[in-house]
ZAMI-777610 format. One record per residue (C-alpha): x, z, y; residue in three letters. Coordinates in steps of 0.001 Angstrom, whole numbers, plus 500000, padded with zeros to 6 digits. Each point is the difference from the previous one (the first is absolute). Example, Ala and Ser with C-alpha at 12.3 -4.5 7.8 and 13.67 -1.06 7.14 Angstrom:
BEGIN
    east      up   north  resn
  512300  507800  495500   ALA
  501370  499340  503440   SER
***
This chain:
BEGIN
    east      up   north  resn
  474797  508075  477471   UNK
  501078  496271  500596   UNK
  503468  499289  499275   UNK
  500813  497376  502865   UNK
  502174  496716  498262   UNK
  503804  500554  500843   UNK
  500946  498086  503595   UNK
  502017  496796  499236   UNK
  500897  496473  501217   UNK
  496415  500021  501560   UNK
  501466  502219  502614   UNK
  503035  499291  502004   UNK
  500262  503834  500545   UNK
  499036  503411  498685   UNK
  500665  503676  500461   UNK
  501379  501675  496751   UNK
  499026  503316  498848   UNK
  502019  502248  497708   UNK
  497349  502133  498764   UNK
  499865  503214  501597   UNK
  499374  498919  503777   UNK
  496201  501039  499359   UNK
  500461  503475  498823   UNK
  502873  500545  503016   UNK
  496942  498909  502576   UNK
  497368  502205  498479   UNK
  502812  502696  500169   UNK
  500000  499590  503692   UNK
  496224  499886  500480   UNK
  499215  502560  498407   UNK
  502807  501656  502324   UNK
  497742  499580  503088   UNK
  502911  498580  502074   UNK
  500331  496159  500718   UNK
  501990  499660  503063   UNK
  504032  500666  499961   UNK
  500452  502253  497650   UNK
  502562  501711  497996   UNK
  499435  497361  497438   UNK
  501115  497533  503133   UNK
  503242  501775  500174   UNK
  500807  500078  496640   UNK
  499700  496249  500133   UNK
  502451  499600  503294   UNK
  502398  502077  497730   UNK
  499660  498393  496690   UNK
  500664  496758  501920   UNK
  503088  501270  502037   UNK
  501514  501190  496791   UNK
  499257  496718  498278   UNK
  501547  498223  502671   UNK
  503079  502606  500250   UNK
  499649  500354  503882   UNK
  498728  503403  502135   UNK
  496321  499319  501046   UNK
  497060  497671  499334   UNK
  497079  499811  502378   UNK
  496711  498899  498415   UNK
  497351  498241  502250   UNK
  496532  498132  499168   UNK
  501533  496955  499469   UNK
  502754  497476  499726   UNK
  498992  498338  504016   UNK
  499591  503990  501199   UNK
  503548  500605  498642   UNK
  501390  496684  502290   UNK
  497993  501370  502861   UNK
  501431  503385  499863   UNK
  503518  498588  499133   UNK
  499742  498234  502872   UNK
  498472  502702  502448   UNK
  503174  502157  498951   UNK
  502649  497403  500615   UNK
  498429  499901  503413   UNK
  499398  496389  499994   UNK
  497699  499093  502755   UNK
  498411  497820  502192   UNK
  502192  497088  501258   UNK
  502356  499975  497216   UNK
  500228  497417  497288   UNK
  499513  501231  496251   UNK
  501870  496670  497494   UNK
  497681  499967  497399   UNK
  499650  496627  496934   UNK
  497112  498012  500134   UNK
  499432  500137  496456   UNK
  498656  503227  499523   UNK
  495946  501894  499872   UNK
  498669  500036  503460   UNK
  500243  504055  499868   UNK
  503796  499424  500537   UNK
  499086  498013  503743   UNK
  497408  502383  500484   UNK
  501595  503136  500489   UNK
  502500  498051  502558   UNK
  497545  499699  502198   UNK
  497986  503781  499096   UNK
  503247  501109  502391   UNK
  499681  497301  502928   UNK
  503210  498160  498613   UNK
  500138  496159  499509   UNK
  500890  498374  496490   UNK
  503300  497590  500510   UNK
  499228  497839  496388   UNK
  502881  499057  498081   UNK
  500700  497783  497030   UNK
  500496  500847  496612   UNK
  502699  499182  497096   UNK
  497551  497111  498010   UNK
  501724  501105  496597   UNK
  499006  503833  500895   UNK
  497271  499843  502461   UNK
  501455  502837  501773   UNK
  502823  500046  503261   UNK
  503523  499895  499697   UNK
  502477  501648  502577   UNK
  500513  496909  501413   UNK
  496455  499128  500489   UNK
  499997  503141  501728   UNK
  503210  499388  502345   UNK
  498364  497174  501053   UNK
  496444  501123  501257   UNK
  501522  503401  501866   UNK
  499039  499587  503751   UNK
  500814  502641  502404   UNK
  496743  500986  499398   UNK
  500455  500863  496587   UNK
  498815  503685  499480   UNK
  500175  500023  496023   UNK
  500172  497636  496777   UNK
  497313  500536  497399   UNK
  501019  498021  496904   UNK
  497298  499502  497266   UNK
  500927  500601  496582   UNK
  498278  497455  498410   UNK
  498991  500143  496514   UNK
  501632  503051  499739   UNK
  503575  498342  500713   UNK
  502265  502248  501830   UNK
  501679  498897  503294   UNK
  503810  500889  500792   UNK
  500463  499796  503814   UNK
  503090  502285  500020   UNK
  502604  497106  501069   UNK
  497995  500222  503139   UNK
  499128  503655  500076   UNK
  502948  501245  502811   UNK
  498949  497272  501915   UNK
  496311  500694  500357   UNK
  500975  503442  500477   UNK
  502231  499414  503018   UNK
  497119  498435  501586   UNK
  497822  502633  499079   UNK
  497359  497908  497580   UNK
  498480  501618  497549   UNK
  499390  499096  496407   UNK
  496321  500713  498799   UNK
  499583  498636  496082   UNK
  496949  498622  499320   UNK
  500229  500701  495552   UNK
  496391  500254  499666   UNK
  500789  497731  496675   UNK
  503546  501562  499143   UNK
  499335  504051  498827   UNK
  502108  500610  497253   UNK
  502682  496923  501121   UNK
  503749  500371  500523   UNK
  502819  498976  502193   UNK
  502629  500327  497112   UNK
  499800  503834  498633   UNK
  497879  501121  502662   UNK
  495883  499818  500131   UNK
  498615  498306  503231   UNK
  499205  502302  502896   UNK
  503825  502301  499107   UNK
  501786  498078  502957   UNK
  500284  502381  502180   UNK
  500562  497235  502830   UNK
  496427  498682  499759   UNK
  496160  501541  500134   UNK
  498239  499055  496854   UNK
  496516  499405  499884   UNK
  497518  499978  496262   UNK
  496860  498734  499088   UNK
  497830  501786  497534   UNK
  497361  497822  500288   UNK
  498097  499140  496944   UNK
  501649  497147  498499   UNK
  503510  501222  501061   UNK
  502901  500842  497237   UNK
  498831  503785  500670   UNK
  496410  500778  500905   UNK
  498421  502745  501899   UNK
  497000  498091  499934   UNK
  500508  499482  504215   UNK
  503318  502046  501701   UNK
  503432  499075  501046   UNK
  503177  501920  500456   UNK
  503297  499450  502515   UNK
  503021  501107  499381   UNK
  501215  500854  503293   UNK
  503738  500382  501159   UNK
  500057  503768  501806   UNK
  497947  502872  500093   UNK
  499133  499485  503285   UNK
  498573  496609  499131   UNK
  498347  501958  496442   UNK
  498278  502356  502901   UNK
  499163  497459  502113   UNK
  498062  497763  497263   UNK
  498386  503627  498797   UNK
  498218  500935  503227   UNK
  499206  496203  500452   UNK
  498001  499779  496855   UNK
  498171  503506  500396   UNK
  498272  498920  504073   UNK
  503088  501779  501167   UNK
  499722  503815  499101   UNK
  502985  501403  499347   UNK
  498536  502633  497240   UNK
  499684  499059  497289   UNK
  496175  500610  498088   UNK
  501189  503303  498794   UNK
  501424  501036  502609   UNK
  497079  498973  502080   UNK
  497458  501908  497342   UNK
  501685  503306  501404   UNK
  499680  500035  503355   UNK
  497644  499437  502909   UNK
  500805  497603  501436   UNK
  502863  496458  499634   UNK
  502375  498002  502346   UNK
  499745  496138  500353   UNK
  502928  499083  501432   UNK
  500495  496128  499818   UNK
  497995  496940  499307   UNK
  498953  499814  496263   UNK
  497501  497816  497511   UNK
  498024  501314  497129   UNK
  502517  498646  497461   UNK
  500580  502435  497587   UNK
  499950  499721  496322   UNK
  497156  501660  498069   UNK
  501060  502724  497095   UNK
  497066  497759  498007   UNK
  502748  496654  500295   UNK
  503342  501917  499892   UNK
  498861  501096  496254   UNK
  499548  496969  498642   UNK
  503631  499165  501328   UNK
  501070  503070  498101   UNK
  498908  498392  497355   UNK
  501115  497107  500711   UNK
  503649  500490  501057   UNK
  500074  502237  496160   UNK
  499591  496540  498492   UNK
  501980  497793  502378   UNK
  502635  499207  497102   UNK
  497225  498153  498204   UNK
  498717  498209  503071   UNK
  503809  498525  500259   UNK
  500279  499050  497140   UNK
  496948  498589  499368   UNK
  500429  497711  503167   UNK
  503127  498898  499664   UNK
  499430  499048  496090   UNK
  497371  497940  501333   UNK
  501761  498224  502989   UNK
  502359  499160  497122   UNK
  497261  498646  497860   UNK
  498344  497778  502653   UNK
  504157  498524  500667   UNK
  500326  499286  496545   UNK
  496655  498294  499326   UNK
  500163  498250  503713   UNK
  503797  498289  499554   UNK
  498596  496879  498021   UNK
  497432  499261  502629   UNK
  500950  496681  502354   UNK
  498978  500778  503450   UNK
  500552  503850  500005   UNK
  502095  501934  502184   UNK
  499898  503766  499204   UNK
  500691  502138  502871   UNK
  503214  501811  499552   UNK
  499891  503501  499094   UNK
  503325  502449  498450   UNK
  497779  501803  497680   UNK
  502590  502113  499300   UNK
  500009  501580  503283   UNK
  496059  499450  501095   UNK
  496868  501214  498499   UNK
  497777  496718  500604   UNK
  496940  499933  501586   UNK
  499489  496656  499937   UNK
  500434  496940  497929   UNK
  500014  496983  501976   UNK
  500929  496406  500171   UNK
  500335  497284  501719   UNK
  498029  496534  499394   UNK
  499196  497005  501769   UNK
  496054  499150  500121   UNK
  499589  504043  500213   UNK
  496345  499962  501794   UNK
  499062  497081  497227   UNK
  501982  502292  497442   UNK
  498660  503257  500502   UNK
  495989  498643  500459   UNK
  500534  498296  496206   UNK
  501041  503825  498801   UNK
  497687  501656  501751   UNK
  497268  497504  498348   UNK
  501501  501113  496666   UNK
  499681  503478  500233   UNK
  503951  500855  500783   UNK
  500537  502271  503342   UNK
  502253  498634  501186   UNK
  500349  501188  504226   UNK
  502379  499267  503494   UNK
  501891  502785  501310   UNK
  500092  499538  502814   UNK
  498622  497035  502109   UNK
  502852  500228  503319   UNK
  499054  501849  502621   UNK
  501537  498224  502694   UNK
  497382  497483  499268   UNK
  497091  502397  500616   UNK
  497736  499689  502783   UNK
  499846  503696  500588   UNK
  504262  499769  500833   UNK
  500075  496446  501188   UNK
  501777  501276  503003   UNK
  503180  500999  498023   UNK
  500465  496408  497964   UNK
  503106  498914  499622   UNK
  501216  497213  497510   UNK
  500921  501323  496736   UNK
  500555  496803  498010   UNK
  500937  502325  496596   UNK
  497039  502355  500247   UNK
  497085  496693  500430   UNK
  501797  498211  497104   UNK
  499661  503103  498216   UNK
  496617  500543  501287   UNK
  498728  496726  498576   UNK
  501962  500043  496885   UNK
  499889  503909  498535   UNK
  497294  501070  497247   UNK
  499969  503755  498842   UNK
  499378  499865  495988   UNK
  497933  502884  498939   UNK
  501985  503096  499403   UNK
  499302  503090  499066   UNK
  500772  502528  497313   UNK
  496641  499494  497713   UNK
  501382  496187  499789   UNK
  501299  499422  496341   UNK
  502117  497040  498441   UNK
  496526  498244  499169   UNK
  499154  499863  503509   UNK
  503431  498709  501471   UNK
  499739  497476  497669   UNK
  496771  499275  500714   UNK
  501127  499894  503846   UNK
  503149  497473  498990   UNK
  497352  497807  498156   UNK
  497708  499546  502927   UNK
  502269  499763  502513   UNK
  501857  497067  498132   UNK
  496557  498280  499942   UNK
  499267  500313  503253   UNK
  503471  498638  501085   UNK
  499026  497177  497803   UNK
  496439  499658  501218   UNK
  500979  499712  503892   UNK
  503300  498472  499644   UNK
  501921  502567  500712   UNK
  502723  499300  497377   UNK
***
């Protein structure tokens, strides 16, 4: 057998394995069962009691868990979902899976992600719900504004595909009870399913809602539905569950989450320390005592010059994300964000991922630095 070479500064991003993700697939294979499963629901409970709240609801994805979010806080056609720019199209997408209309809004430069007052200020009386992203994995406190949203009946719909395992203080993101959470376990994210996604919602009825959703909109369950003759579709619904086959490698996963903390966040901490000599550098702001970071990203002038003179040299380095109120396919919805096109021209995402080693930040720092020098970026 061919050992592959370990992933590093070559790649700006790689999934992680523990180990035992393998044998936990075969497991289910050889079970015969590959839809939602029982290994499924172990996973929606392993995360709820992770999280320290009453139900998780797995779905295929981290965009199917905003589109069901959405669908059950019954935001619709004609209303306005405030959503940041800076963010992966899948975020704008889903808006529009539901017939509502993306109102853009600016972000905090130092952060890339809204503020409350960035918030106040874009609410129309159109204004149907609030999806902050929480970029990098950065968590977002919108509580001084929380009674007022509430009074006019917006909801708050998280976008943390980047932030599992991040805090508000002593609790994890997705426990505020105020707010419907929404996870990516893509394959690159800070916990892996391979593809699947998770929300947190904020009632049962809302936990039900997102269940029959996912599963076409049958109200039994495949058990239940293996015992009788016949099944009741009661509401509109998507093929969005999560297969048994994805939810074990999050078991796995989610055993070994401590390590995938740490790991980042000693690594975030490496790439500050070797990047606070460099001229020309702006490292966007992270508490990595309260995130788990996704990303590792900074800010440089000459980034397109930049970023084609590491590429050239072997470093993968990436954008996340180009702004999407500057794409043609939501053109109609541009508004001027001066913050998020600065940012959009200046930010660089360093490769980051937990194969990287000290050798290969350095290695990262080195380049970069020559590059600044080679463009004039410094």
């Amino acid at each position: 057998m061919t050992i592959s070479a370990r992933p590093d500064a070559r790649r700006n991003a790689s999934p992680y394995l523990y180990g035992p993700e393998a044998e936990a697939i075969a497991r289910v294979l050889e079970g015969g069962q590959y839809g939602h499963t029982d290994i499924t629901e172990e996973f929606e409970r392993r995360i709820a009691d992770f999280l320290s709240v009453p139900e998780a609801v797995a779905v295929a994805s981290g965009t199917a868990a905003l589109h069901t979010a959405l669908l059950a806080a019954g935001i619709r056609p004609g209303r306005e979902v405030i959503v940041p720019s800076m963010t992966f199209c899948a975020t704008v997408q889903a808006i529009l899976a539901v017939g509502a209309t993306p109102r853009f809004v600016d972000i905090d430069p130092a952060t890339l992600c809204v503020s409350d007052q960035l918030v106040m200020d874009a609410l129309t009386d159109k204004t149907a719900a609030v999806m902050p992203v929480l970029f990098g994995g950065r968590p977002i406190d919108l509580s001084a504004i929380q009674e007022e949203l509430d009074e006019r009946g917006i909801v708050v719909i998280e976008d943390a595909a980047h932030a599992f395992g991040s805090r508000h203080d002593s609790r994890r993101v997705g426990a505020n009870e105020a707010v419907l959470t929404c996870f990516s376990f893509g394959p690159i994210k800070n916990l892996t399913c391979g593809q699947g996604g998770m929300v947190i919602p904020r009632t049962p009825a809302e936990a039900d809602t997102i269940r029959r959703i996912r599963l076409l909109g049958v109200v039994q369950s495949q058990g239940e539905r293996a015992n009788t003759t016949s099944y009741r579709v009661d509401s509109f619904g998507l093929r969005y569950q999560l297969s048994g086959l994805n939810a074990a490698i999050g078991l796995i996963q989610l055993d070994a989450f401590q390590a995938a903390e740490d790991t980042r966040r000693h690594l975030w901490r490496t790439y500050r320390d070797a990047l606070a000599p460099l001229d020309g550098v702006t490292l966007v702001a992270l508490d990595v005592d309260q995130a788990v970071p996704h990303l590792c990203q900074v800010r440089i002038s000459h980034r397109d010059a930049v970023f084609a003179h590491l590429r050239s040299r072997d470093i993968g380095v990436g954008v996340h994300y180009p702004p999407n109120h500057t794409q043609p396919a939501f053109a109609a919805w541009h508004r001027f964000l001066p913050a998020t096109e600065q940012a959009g021209q200046e930010i660089l995402s360093l490769p980051f991922h937990q194969h990287l080693i000290r050798t290969d930040i350095d290695r990262v720092v080195a380049a970069l630095e020559q590059a600044l020098k080679s463009v004039g970026g410094s």
